[in-house]
C-alpha positions as CSV (number, residue, x, y, z in Angstrom):
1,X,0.0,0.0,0.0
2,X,1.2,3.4,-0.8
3,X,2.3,5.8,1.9
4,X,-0.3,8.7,0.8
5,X,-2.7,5.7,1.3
6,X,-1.4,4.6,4.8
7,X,-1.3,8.6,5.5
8,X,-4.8,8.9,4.9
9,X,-6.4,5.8,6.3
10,X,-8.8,6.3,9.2
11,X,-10.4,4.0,11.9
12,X,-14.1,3.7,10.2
13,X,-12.3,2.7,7.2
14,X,-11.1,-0.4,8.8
15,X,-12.4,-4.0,8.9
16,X,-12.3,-5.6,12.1
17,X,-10.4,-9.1,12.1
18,X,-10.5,-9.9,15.9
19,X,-10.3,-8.2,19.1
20,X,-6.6,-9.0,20.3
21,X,-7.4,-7.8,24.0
22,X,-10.3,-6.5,26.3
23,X,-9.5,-4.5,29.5
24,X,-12.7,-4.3,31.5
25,X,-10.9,-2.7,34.5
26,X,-9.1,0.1,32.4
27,X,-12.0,0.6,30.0
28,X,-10.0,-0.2,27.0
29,X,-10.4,-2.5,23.9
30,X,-7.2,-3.8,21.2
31,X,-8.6,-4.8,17.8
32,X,-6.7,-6.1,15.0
33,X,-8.1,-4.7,11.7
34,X,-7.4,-4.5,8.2
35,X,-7.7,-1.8,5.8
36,X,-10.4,-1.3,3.0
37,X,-8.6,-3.4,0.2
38,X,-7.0,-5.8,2.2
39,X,-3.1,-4.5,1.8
40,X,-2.5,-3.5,5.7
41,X,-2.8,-4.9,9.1
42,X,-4.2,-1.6,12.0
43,X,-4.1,-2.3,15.3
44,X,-7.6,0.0,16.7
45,X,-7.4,1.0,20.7
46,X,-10.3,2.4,21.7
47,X,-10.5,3.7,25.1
48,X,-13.6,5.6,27.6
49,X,-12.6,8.9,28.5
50,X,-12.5,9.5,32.4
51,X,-16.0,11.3,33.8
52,X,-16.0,14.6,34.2
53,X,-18.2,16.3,36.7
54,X,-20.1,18.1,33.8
55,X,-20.6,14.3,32.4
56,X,-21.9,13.2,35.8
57,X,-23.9,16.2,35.7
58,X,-26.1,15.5,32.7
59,X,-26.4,12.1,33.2
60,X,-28.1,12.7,36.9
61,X,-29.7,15.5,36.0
62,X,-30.8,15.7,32.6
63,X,-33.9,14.2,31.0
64,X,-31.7,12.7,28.0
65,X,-30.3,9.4,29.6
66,X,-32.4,6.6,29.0
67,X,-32.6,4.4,32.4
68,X,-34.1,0.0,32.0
69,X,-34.1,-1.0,35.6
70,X,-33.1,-4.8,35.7
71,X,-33.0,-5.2,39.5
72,X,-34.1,-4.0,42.8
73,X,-33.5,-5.5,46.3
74,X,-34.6,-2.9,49.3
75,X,-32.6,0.3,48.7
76,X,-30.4,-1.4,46.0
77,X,-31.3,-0.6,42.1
78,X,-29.5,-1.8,38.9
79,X,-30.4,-0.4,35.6
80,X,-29.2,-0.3,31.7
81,X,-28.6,3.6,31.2
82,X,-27.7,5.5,27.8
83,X,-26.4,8.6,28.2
84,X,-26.9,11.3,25.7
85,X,-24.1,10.9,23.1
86,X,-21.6,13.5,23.7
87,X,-21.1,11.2,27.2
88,X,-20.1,8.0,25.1
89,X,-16.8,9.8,23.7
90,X,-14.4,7.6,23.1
91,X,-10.5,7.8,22.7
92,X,-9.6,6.0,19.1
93,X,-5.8,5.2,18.9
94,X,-4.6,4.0,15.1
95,X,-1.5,2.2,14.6
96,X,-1.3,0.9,10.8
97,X,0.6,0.0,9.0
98,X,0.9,-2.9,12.2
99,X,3.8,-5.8,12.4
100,X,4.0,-8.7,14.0
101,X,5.6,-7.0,16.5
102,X,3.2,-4.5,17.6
103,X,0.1,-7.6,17.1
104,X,2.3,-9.3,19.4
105,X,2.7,-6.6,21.8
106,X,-1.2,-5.7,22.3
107,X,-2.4,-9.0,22.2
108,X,-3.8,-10.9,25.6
109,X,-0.3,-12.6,27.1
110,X,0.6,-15.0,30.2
111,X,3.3,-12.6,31.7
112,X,6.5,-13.5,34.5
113,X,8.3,-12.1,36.9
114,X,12.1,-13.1,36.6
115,X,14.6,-12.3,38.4
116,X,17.4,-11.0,36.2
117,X,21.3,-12.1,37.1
118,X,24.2,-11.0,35.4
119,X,24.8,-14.3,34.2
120,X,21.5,-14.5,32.7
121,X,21.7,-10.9,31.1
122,X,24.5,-12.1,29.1
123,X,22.7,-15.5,27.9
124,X,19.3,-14.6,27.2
125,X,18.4,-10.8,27.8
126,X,21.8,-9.4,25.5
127,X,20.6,-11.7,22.6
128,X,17.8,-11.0,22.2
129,X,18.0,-7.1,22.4
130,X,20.7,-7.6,19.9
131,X,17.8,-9.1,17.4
132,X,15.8,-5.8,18.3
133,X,15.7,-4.0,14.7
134,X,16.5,-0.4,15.1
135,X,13.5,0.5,13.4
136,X,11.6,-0.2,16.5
137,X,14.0,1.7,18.9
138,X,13.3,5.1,17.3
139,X,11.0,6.4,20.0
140,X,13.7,5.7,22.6
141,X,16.5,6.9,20.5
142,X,14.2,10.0,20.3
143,X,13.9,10.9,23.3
144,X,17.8,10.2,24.4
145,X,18.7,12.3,21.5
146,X,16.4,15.2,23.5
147,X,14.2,15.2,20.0
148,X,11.1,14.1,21.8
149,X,9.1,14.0,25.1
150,X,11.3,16.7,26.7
151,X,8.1,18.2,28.1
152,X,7.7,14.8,30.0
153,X,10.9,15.1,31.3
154,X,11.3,14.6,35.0
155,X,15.3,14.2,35.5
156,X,18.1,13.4,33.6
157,X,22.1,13.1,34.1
158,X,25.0,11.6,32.3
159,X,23.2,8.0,32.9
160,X,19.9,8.3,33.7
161,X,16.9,10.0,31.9
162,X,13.3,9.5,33.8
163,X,10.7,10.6,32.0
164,X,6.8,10.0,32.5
165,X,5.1,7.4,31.1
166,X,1.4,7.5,29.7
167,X,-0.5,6.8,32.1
168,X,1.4,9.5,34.7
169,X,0.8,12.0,32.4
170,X,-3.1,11.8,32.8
171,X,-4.9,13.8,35.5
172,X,-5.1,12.2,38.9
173,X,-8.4,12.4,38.9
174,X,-11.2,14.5,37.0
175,X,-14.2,15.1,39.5
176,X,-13.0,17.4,41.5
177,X,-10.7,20.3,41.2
178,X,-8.5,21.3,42.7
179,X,-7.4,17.8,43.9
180,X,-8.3,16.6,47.3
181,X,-4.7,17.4,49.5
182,X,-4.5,14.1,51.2
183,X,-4.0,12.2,47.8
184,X,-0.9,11.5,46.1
185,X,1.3,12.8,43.2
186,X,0.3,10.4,40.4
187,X,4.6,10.7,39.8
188,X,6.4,9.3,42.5
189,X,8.5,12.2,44.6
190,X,12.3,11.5,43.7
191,X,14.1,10.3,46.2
192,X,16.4,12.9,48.6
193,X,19.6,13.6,47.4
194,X,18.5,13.7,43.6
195,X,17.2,17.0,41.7
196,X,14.8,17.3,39.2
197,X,16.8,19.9,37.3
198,X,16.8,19.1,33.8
199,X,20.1,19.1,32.9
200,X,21.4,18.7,29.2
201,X,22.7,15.8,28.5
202,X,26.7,15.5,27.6
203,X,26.4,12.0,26.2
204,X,26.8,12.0,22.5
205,X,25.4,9.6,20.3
206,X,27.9,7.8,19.1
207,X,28.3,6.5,23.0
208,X,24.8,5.3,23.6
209,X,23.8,2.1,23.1
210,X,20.6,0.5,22.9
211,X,18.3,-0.5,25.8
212,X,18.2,-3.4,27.5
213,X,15.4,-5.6,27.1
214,X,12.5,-6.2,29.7
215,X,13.1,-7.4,33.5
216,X,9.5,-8.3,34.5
217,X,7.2,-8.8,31.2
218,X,6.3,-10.8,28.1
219,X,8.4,-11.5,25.4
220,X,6.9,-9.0,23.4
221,X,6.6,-6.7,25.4
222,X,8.9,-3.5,25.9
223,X,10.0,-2.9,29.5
224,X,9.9,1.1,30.1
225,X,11.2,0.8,33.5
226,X,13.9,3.5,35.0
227,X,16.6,1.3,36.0
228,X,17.3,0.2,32.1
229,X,17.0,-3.5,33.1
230,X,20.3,-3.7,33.2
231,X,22.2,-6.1,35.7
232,X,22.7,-5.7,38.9
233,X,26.3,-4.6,38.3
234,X,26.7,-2.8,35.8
235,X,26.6,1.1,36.2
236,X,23.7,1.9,34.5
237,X,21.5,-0.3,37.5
238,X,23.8,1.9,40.2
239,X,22.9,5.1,39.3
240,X,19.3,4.4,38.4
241,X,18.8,2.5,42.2
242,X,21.1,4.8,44.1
């Protein structure tokens, strides 16, 4: 399929193949489609927006949500609702053209926690990250090379860079503001001792190497975690755990 094509391709064009995972708990749905003619795997994400207060708002109050009660026990009532449409937003994320890789990656897995030794680092972990194509460590090269995700940014030095993942980045919570005082920072404080300065880097390039692969995860899964996965002794795992 031509790039222009790939460019312009859009969730309702899809056909759905299968749904590759379903997250009741975080309100989120994977699903493997495939573009109108056939030429290109999409992976769909669809995901429920948190409630607002002006959502929870119209749906109590207004006369447009449509209520089926389908159970009652003394005080306790159940009931089908459906809420006016602007309420049933949704977050659509498109990846397409998808690999194997990133099928792989959002599809339902057993996952294990291993304990990683230096010994095993070098005879399973190294390997493999050394059959990672570099195509698929663009994103992390990014944001080494300070291109990307600087805003996210929480500390960096000459051999750490900590920077907030997804789901940090959202609000802590969206009903009320300003947030209540006795809840936590979604982003953990840093520990004493360490500043969260931002501090431009004096690595260059040409002296990074790739990351490590994943310490506790699937194996297709990318570990994001801030200690690098590297082993226990080497001094990328000291600085990140000092």
């Amino acid at each position: 399929m031509a790039t222009a094509v790939i460019d312009q391709a859009m969730p309702r064009d899809m056909k759905l193949e299968r749904v590759l995972k379903n997250d009741p708990d975080g309100k989120s749905v994977f699903a493997l489609c495939s573009t109108a003619n056939g030429e290109s795997k999409a992976i769909v994400i669809l995901d429920k927006k948190p409630w607002s207060e002006a959502d929870i708002r119209s749906v109590v109050e207004g006369a447009d949500t449509k209520l089926t009660e389908f159970h009652r026990n003394d005080k306790f009532s159940k009931y089908h609702g459906r809420p006016p449409p602007p309420m049933n937003e949704v977050s659509v994320t498109m990846i397409c053209p998808a690999n194997e890789q990133d099928i792989d990656k959002y599809t339902t897995q057993k996952r294990f926690a291993v304990r990683e030794t230096p010994a095993l680092y070098a005879s399973a972990t190294r390997p493999f990250v050394d059959t990672i194509p570099a195509k698929q460590l663009m994103w992390v090269e990014a944001i080494i090379d300070r291109k990307a995700e600087m805003d996210h940014l929480v500390y960096e030095d000459d051999g750490v860079m900590m920077v907030k993942g997804v789901e940090a980045r959202q609000p802590l919570q969206t009903i009320a503001s300003p947030p209540p005082t006795h809840l936590s920072p979604v982003w953990p404080q840093i520990p004493s001792g360490i500043s969260r300065t931002r501090r431009p880097s004096t690595r260059s390039p040409s002296s990074r190497t790739a990351p490590s692969a994943p310490c506790v995860t699937s194996a297709a899964t990318t570990c994001r975690c801030s200690c690098s996965c590297a082993p226990a002794d080497s001094p990328s795992y000291a600085s990140a755990t000092a």
